[in-house]
N, C-alpha and C positions, 0 to 999 in steps of 0.2 A: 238262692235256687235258680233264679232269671236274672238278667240284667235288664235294665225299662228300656222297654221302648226297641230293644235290639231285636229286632222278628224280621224285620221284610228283607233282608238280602240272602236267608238262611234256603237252601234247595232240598228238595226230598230227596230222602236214603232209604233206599230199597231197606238197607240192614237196620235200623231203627226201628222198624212196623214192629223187631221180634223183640226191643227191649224190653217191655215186661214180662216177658216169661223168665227174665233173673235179676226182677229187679228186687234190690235188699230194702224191703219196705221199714225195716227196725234199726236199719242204720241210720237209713234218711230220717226217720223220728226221730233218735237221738240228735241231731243235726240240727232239725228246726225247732226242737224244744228247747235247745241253747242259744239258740239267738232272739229267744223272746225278751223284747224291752218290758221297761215297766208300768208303762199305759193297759188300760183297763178297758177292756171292750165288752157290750155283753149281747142279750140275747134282740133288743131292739135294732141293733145298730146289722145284726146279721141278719134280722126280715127288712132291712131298708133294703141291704143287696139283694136280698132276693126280690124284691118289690121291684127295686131298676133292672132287674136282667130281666125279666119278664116284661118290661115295659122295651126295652131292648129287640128283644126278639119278639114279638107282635111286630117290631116296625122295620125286621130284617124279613120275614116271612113276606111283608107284602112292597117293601122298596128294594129288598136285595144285599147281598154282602156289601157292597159298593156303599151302604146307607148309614154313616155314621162309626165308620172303621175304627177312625180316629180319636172318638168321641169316648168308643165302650174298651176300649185298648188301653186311655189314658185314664181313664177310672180304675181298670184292673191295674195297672200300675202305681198307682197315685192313693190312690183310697183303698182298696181290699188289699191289695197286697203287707202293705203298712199296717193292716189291723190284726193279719194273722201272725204279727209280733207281739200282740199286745197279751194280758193273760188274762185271764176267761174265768167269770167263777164258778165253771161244772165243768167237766168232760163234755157232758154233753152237747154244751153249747160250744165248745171250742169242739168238736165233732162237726159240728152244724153250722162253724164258721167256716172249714175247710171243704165241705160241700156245697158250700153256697160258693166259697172262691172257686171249684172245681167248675162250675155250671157257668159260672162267666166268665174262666178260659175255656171251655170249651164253648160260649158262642164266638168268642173271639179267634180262636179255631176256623169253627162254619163259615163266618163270616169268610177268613179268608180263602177257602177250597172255593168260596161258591164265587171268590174273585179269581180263582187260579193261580194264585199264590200258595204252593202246595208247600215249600218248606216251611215258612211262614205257619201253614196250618197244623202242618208234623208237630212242629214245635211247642205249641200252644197243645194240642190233644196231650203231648206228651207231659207237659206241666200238669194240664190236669188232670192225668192220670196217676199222678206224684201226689195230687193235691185230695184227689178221691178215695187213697187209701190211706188217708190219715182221719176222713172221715166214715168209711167205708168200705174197707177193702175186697170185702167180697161182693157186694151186690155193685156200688158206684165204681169200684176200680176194676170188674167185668164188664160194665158200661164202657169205661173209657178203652178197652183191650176191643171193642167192638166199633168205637168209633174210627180206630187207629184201623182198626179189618176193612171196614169202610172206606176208607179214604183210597186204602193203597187197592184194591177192589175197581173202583173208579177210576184210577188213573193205569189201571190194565198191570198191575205190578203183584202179583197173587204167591211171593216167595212170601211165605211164612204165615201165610192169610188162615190157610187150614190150621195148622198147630196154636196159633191165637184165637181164633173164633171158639177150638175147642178147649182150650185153655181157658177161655173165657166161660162157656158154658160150665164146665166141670168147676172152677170158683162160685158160681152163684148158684149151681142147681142143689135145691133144698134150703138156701137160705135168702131167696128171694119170691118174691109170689108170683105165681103162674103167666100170670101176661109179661111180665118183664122173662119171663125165660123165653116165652114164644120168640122174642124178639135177638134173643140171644142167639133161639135155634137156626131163625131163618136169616143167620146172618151167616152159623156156621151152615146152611146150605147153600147162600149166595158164594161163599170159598170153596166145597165143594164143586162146586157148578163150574166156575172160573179155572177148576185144577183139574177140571175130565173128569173128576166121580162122580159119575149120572146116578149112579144107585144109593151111593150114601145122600145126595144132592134130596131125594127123591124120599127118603127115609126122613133126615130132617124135615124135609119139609111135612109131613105126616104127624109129626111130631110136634111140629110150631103150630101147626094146625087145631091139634090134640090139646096142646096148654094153654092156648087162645080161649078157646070155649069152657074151658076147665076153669078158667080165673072169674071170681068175681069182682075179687075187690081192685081198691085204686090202683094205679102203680104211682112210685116215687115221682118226686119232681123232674128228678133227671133222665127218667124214664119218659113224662110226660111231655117232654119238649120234641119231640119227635112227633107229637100229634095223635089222632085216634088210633090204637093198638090194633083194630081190626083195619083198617086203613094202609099201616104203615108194613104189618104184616100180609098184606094182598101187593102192594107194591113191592117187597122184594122178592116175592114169589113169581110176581109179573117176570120182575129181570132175572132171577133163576131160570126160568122156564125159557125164556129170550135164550140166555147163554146154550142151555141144552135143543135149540131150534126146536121147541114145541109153543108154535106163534100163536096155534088157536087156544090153549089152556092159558098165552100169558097176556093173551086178549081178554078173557072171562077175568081175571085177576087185576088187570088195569083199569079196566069197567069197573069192580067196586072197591078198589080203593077211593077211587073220582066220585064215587056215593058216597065214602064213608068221609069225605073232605069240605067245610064249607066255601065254597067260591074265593068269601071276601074274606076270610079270614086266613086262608091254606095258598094265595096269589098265585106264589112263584112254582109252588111244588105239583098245584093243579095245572099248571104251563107243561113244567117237565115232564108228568104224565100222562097226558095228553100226546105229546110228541113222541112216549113210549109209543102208548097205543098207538098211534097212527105209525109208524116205522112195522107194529105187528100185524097190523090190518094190510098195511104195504105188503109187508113178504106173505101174505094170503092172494094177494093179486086182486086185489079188492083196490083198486088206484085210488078212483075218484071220490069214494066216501075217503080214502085215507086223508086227499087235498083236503075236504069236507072238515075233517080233524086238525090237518096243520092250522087251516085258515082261522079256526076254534084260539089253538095256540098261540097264537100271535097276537090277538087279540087279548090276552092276560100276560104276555111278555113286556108289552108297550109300558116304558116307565120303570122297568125294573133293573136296576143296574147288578148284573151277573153276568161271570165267565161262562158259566152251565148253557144260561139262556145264548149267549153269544157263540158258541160251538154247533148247539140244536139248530141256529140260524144257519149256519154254514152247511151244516149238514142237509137244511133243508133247503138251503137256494140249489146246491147240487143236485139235489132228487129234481126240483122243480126243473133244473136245467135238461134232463134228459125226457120229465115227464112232458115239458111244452115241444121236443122236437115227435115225441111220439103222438101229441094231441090230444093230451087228455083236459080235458075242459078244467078251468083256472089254472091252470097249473102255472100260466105264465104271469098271470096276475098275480097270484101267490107268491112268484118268485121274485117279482119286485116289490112287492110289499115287504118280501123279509131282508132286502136289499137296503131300503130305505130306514127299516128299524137296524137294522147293523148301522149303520152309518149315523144315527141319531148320536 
């Protein structure tokens, strides 16, 4: 399916974001059902991976993609991958081994977006989107069709972002539970937003809103690695609302995600959103609480090794460049401070 180890020279393709929408999911089974060896794996050996991708990711959420690249890369090579040859004595545990392999390419994924290694990332979501519809294909393999929305989203690349997002949505809706769909929906509203439909943009997000509060119960694992649902769903509503220049509704929305997020446990991603908000408090002309916010930011940057973090710095030495000739108080102090963490 992969070759080991071959990821980091591979560059994102615009055209790949749309390969699941024809991907032959029953051919590829056929394919890896034939290349199982005869080693025996069962259900302990699949809560071990998921006991390390969890320990994995608590220590990427608060060091950063940069924190053990090589570590969780050569395990998904080396050990998981190796085991999903083996044969399994249920369906359901060989379901549940291929979800579990799914969940750690796609940290191995994250990991590298949030280095800026975006073919590298392509490539990895896209395995495990291969690897989620052998365990899952409607709820985990609409997951991965959504983190693939996400990525090319972020890096300003929105060909094909609408037709997956909703591709995605229309696979899991009805056969996954309410909060996992919220999150589905306001992913297809962050693609709307990104392709000028303010009104469909607007509609989802009504919608995400609607399944949000309608869910009780848990959501999946792969669901859950994204962090509090009410959280994660304010934060892409924040940047929806960004993309549509409506700064003060994506101010009210960046505010409680940063509630629904703990400090020490959410590091990197309370940085990033912080540096939302203060960019929306900015374009309100609100300056000096916004320096107020960056200065916040930096302060939970320090020590994290990220692309993401390393752009928001740029982006904010700049601001700070113009805000110290205008005079707005720190601003220039601010500005050397995110100088000096760049340069760490």
């Amino acid at each position: 399916m992969f070759h080991r180890r071959d990821f980091l020279a591979r560059a994102f393709a615009a055209a790949s974001v749309g390969l699941p929408l024809t991907y032959d999911h029953e051919a590829a089974a056929a394919m890896l059902r034939s290349g199982e060896s005869g080693r025996r794996a069962g259900a302990e050996e699949v809560a071990t991976v998921r006991q390390l991708t969890e320990m994995f990711r608590s220590a990427d959420e608060k060091f950063g993609g940069g924190h053990g690249l090589s570590t969780v890369s050569s395990y998904l090579a080396d050990t998981v991958t190796p085991m999903l040859q083996a044969t399994f004595p249920s369906e359901a545990v060989r379901r549940s081994a291929y979800g579990a392999a799914a969940e750690l390419a796609t940290l191995v994924g994250w990991k590298c977006h949030d280095l800026g290694r975006e073919g590298a990332a392509q490539r990895f979501y896209l395995l495990a989107f291969q690897l989620a519809c052998e365990s899952d294909p409607a709820g985990h393999g609409a997951w991965m069709m959504r983190a693939l929305t996400h990525q090319a989203l972020d890096l300003k690349q929105s060909e094909h972002c609408v037709e997956l997002a909703e591709a995605a949505h229309s696979r899991a809706r009805g056969k996954v539970d309410r909060k996992t769909e919220a999150l589905l929906l306001v992913t297809a509203a962050r693609a709307y937003g990104a392709s000028g439909h303010g009104k469909n943009a607007a509609v989802a997000l009504l919608a995400a809103e609607d399944a949000m509060l309608a869910g009780d119960d848990g959501v999946p694992s792969y669901a859950a690695a994204s962090g509090p649902v009410a959280a994660t769903v304010a934060s892409h509503t924040g940047k929806t609302l960004t993309e549509m220049k409506d700064h003060k509704a994506a101010e009210r929305h960046y505010r409680a995600a940063l509630e629904g997020r703990v400090p020490e446990t959410y590091q990197r991603v309370r940085g990033l959103t912080i540096a939302n908000l203060a960019k929306s408090v900015a374009a309100q002309h609100r300056h000096e609480e916004a320096v107020i916010l960056w200065s916040q930011c930096l302060d939970l940057m320090d020590g994290v090794a990220s692309d993401r973090n390393r752009k928001e710095l740029k982006t904010m030495r700049s601001t700070m460049a113009v805000y110290s000739r205008r005079g707005i108080p720190g601003a220039s102090e601010l500005g050397q401070r995110a100088t000096e963490l760049a340069a760490a």
